[in-house]
N, C-alpha and C positions, 0 to 999 in steps of 0.2 A: 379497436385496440384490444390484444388480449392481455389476459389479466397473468395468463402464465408465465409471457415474456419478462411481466415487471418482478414478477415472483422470481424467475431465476436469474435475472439481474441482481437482485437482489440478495439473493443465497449466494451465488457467486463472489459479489464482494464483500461478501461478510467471509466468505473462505479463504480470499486472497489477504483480507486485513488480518484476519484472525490467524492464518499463516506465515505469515511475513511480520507480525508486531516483534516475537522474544528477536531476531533475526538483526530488526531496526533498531531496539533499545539494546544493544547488545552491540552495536555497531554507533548507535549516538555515546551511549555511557562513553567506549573506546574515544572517539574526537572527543569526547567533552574534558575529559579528565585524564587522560593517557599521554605522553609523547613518545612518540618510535619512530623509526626508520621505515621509508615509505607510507609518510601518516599522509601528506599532499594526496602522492597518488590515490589512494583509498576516498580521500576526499573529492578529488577530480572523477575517477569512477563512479561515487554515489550519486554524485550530481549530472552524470552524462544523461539518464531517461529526460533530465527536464529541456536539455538543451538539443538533445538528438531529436530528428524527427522520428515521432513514433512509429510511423514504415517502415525505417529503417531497422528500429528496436526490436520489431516486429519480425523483421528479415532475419534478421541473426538469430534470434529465439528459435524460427524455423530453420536455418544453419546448424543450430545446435541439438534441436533435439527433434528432427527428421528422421525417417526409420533409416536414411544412412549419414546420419548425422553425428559428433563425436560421443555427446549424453545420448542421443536418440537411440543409437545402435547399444549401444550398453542394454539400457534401460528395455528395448525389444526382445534381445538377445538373453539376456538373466529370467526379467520377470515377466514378457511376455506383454509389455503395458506401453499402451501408444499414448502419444500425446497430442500431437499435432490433427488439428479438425477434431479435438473432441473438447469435451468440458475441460477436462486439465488442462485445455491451453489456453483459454478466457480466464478460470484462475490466474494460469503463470503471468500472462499481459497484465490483467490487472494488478497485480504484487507487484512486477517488473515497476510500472509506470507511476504506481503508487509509496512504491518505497523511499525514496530521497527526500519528498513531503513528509512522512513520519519521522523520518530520521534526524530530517533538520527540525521540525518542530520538536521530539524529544532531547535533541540534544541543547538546544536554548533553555528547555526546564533543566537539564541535568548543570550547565552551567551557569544556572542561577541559582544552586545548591549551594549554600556556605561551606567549603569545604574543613573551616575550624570544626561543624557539628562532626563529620565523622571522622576527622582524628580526635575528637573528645571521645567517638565510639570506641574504636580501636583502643584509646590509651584504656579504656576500663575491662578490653578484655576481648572485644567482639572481634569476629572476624571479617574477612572481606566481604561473604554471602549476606551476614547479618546487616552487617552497617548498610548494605545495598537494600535488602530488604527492607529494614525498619526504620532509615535514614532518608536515604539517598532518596526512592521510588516513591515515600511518603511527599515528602518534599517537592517530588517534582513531578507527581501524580496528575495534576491540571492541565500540565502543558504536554505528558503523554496521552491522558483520553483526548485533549484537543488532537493530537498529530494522529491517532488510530479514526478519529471521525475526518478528520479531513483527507485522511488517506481512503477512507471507505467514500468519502464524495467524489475523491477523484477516479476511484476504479466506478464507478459509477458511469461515468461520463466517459470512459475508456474506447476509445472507436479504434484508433489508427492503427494498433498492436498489435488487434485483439484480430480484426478483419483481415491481418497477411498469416497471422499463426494461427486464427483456429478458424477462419471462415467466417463465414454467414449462412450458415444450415438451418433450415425450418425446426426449429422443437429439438437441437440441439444444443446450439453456439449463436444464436442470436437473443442478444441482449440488446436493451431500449436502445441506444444507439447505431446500434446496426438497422434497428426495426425503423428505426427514422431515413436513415438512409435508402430503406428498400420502401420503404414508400414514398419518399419524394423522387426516384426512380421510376415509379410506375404510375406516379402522376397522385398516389392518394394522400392531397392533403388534410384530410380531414383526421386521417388516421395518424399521421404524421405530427400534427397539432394537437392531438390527444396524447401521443408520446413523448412530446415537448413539454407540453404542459407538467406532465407527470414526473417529469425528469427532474425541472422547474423549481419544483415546491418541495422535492428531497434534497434538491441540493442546496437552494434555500434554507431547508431545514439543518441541515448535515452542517453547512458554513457557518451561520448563525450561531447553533449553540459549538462548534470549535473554536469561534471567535470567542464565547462569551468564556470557556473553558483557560483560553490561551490567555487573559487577563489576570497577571498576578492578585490573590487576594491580600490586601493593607492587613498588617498582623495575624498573618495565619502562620502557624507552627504545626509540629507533629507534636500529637499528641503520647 
């Protein structure tokens, strides 16, 4: 087993989570507390990653940002920066796949926020940024670290996406899931069962404490 793979498995979806978090709370807050025109569909699009097969997810991502692709060509064209088979595209998969899980877990803390506390805000003066800040995000801070850890377990576990946009390259674009699949391919289960294992006990770890995060605490307030 190498220990590099799990390492940039790892870096990966700490980049996918960590860029895609302001993105999902920014889009829960919206559902949670907003009504507009086109609020379904927004909702119906969030939720496609869980319901689409992730090849398919996977296909379009390559669709979109292939060097002759709508993003893809832009983005070669301006800045000179590929996407497709390199690390930027196990980020993008993993975001892609991982975002509707953060989003619906931050939006059930947003709308378990008493919405009397920030019109109390507001009527003493605060503004929107505020009451959001020192209100809203206090408040429903539990159920956002839950939805960032559970988003970071499932870009973890990321295969389908990740294996049509960004490959399976030696010391590139392969992460523990891919590494599992290229070795029950060439028959090495032992290696195979070492990346299992490993996969295993972070995800275990990752679900466990999102779970224990995602439990309202009895009398807790903002300080």
């Amino acid at each position: 087993m190498s220990g590099e793979v799990v390492l940039f498995t790892l870096a990966m979806a700490a980049l996918a989570t960590a860029g895609s978090l302001p993105v999902a709370l920014w889009v829960a807050w919206l559902l949670a507390r907003k009504r507009w025109p086109g609020k379904i569909f927004v909702e119906t699009l969030v939720a496609i990653p869980l319901v689409l097969p992730p090849v398919a997810t996977g296909f379009a991502l390559l669709l979109l940002f292939g060097r002759h692709g709508w993003l893809g060509a832009i983005l070669q064209n301006t800045l000179g920066l590929d996407i497709v088979f390199t690390w930027r595209a196990v980020v993008m998969a993993m975001a892609v796949m991982s975002f509707p899980l953060v989003v619906r877990t931050a939006r059930i803390g947003f709308e378990n926020v008493d919405p009397q506390l920030e019109d109390a805000a507001r009527s003493l003066g605060a503004g929107p940024g505020k009451v959001f800040w020192q209100i809203t995000l206090p408040l429903a801070r539990r159920a956002v670290l839950a939805g960032g850890i559970l988003g970071f377990a499932r870009a973890l576990g990321e295969f389908g996406a990740t294996v049509v946009f960004a490959g399976n390259i030696a010391e590139r674009t392969t992460t523990i899931p891919l590494a599992i699949y290229g070795d029950i391919i060439v028959g090495d289960d032992s290696a195979a069962l070492q990346f299992i294992a490993v996969s295993l006990l972070l995800a275990l770890g990752a679900v466990a404490l999102g779970e224990h995060l995602a439990r309202p605490v009895p009398g807790a307030r903002v300080v």
